[in-house]
C-alpha positions as CSV (number, residue, x, y, z in Angstrom):
1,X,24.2,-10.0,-9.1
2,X,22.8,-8.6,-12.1
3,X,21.8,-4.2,-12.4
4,X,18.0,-4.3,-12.2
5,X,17.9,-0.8,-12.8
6,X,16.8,0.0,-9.7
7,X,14.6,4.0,-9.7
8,X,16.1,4.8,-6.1
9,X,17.1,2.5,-3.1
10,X,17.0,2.3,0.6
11,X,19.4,1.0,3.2
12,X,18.3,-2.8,2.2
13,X,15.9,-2.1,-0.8
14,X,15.9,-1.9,-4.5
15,X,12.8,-0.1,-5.8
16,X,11.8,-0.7,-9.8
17,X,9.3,-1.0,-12.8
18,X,7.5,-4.4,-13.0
19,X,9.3,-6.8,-15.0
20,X,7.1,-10.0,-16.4
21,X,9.5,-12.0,-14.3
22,X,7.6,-10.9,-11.1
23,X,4.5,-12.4,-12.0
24,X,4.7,-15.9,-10.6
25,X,6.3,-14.7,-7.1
26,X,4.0,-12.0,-6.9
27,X,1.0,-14.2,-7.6
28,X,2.8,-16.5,-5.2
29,X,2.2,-13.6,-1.9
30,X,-1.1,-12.7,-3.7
31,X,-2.4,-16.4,-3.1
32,X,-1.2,-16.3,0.3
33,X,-4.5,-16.2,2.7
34,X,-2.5,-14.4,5.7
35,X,-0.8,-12.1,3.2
36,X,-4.5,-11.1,1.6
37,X,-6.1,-11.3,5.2
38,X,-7.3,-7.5,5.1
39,X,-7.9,-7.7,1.4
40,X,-11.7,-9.0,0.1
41,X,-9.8,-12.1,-1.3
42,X,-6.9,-13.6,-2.2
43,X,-5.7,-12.9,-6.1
44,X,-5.6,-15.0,-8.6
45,X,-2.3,-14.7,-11.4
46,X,-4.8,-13.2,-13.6
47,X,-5.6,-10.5,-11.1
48,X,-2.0,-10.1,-10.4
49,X,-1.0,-9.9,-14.3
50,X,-3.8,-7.5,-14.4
51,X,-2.2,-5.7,-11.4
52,X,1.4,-5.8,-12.9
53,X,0.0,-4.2,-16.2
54,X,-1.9,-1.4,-14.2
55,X,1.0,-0.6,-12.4
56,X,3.2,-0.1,-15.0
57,X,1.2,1.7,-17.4
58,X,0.8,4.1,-13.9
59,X,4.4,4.5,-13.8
60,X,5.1,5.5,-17.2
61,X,1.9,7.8,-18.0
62,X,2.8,9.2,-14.4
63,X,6.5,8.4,-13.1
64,X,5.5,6.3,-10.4
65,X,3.5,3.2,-9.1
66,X,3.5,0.8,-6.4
67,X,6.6,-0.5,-7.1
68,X,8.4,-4.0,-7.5
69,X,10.9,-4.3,-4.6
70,X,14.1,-6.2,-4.4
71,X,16.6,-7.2,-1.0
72,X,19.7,-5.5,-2.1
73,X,21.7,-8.4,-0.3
74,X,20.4,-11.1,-2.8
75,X,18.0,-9.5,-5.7
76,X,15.5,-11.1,-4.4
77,X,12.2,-10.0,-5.2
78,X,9.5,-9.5,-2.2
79,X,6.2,-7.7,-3.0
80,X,6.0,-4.4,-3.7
81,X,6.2,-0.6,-1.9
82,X,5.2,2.7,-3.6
83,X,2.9,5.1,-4.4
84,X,-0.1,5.3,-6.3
85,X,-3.2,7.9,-7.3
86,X,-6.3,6.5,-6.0
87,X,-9.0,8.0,-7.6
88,X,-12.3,5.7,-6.2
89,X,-15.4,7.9,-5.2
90,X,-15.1,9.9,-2.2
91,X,-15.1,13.3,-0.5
92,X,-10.6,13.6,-0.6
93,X,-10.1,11.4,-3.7
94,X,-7.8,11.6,-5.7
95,X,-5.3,11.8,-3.8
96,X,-1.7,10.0,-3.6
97,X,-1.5,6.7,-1.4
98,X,1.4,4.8,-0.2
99,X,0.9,0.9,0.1
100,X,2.9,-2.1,0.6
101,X,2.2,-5.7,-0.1
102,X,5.0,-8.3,0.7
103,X,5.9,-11.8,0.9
104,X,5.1,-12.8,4.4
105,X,8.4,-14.2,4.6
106,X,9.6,-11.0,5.3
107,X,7.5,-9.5,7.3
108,X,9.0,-8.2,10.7
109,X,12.3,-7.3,9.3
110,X,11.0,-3.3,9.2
111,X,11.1,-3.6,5.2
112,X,7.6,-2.0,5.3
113,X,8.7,1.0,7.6
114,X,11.7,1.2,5.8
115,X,10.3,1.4,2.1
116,X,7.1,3.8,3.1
117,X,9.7,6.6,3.9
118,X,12.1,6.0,1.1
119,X,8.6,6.4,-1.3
120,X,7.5,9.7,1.0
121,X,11.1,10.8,0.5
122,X,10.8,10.1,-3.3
123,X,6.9,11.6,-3.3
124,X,7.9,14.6,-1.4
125,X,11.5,15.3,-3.0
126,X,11.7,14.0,-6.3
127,X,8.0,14.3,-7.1
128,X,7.2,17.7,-5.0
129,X,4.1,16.5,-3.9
130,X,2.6,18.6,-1.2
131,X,0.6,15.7,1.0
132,X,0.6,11.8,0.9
133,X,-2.3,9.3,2.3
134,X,-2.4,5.6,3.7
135,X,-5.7,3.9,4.0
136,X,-6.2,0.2,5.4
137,X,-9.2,-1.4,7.5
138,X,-9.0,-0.7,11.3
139,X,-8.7,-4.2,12.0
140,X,-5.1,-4.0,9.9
141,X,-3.3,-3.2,13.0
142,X,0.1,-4.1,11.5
143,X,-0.6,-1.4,8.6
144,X,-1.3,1.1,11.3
145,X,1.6,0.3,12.9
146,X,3.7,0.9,9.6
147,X,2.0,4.3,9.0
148,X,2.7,5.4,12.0
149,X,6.4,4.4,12.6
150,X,6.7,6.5,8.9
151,X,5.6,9.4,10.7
152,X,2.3,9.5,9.1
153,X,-0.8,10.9,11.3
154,X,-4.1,9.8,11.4
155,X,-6.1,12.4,9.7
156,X,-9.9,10.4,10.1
157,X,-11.8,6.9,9.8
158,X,-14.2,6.8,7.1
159,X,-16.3,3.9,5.1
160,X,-14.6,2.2,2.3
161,X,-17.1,2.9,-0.7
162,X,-15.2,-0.4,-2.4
163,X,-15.6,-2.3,0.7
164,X,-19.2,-1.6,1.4
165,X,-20.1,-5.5,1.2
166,X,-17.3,-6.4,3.5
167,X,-18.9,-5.4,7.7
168,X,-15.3,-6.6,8.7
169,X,-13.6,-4.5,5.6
170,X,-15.1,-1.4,5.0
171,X,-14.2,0.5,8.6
172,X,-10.9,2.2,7.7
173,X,-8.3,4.2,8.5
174,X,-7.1,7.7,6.4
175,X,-3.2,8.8,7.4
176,X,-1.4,11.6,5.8
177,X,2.4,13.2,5.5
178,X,2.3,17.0,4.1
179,X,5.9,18.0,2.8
180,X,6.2,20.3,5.1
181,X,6.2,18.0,7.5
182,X,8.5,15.5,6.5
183,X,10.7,18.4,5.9
């Protein structure tokens, strides 16, 4: 298998720039309607190429972005795990949020879990920043669940000021890590 030139790893993951190879598979779990079942809509490949584009220019004007994630065992791409400044209107923003989007294929496999606290690890260590946030809808249970097996904390609920049209969207959840902490 081929050196992707992976940033950092995991026990099972490879995390990495975006390459313009990983636009049809992402589109692929974009287009997916249980994948994108907390999200507005599902994504068209525009919208993902758009994504791809933001989140690389992220990584090099600031050293890191929700990134492309690989299986070790096989190089096989499956969504992506990172972080990533969110800087929409509210009271706390900006701050620094960890997400996760993958291929439903391999969900339940504690991929999620497992690449949320290699990216605190690389936030907190490599990065020295001093908190990290989660946000998804309160109906994303399975998020939750992911936040708090990474030993995040719920820090408050609050409505989404980008998912103001959405009544079954815009309730949401606002977790956090402080380095100290996760020290």
């Amino acid at each position: 298998m081929q050196d992707k030139n992976y940033l950092f790893k995991s026990e099972r993951l490879g995390f990495r720039n975006w390459l313009a190879t990983d636009i049809d598979a992402m589109s692929a779990i974009n287009a997916d309607p249980l994948v994108m079942e907390f999200f507005p809509s599902v994504q068209t490949k525009e919208h993902t190429i758009q994504f791809i584009e933001k989140m690389q220019k992220h990584f090099v004007e600031k050293g890191f972005c929700y990134f492309a994630v690989d299986k070790l065992e096989d190089g096989n791409f499956i969504g992506f795990i990172g972080i990533c400044e969110q800087t929409f209107e509210s009271d706390f923003t900006p701050y620094i949020d960890v997400g996760w989007c993958l291929n439903q294929k391999e969900w339940n496999k504690g991929f999620a879990t497992e690449g949320a606290k290699k990216c605190l690890e690389f936030a907190f260590k490599q990065l020295d920043f001093e908190k990290v946030n989660a946000v998804c809808p309160k109906i994303n249970r399975r998020s939750e669940n992911v936040m708090k097996k990474s030993g995040m904390k719920k820090a408050r609920e609050f409505v989404h000021p980008l998912l103001l049209n959405d009544e079954r969207l815009c309730d949401c959840v606002f977790y956090e890590m402080n380095k100290k902490i996760f020290a």
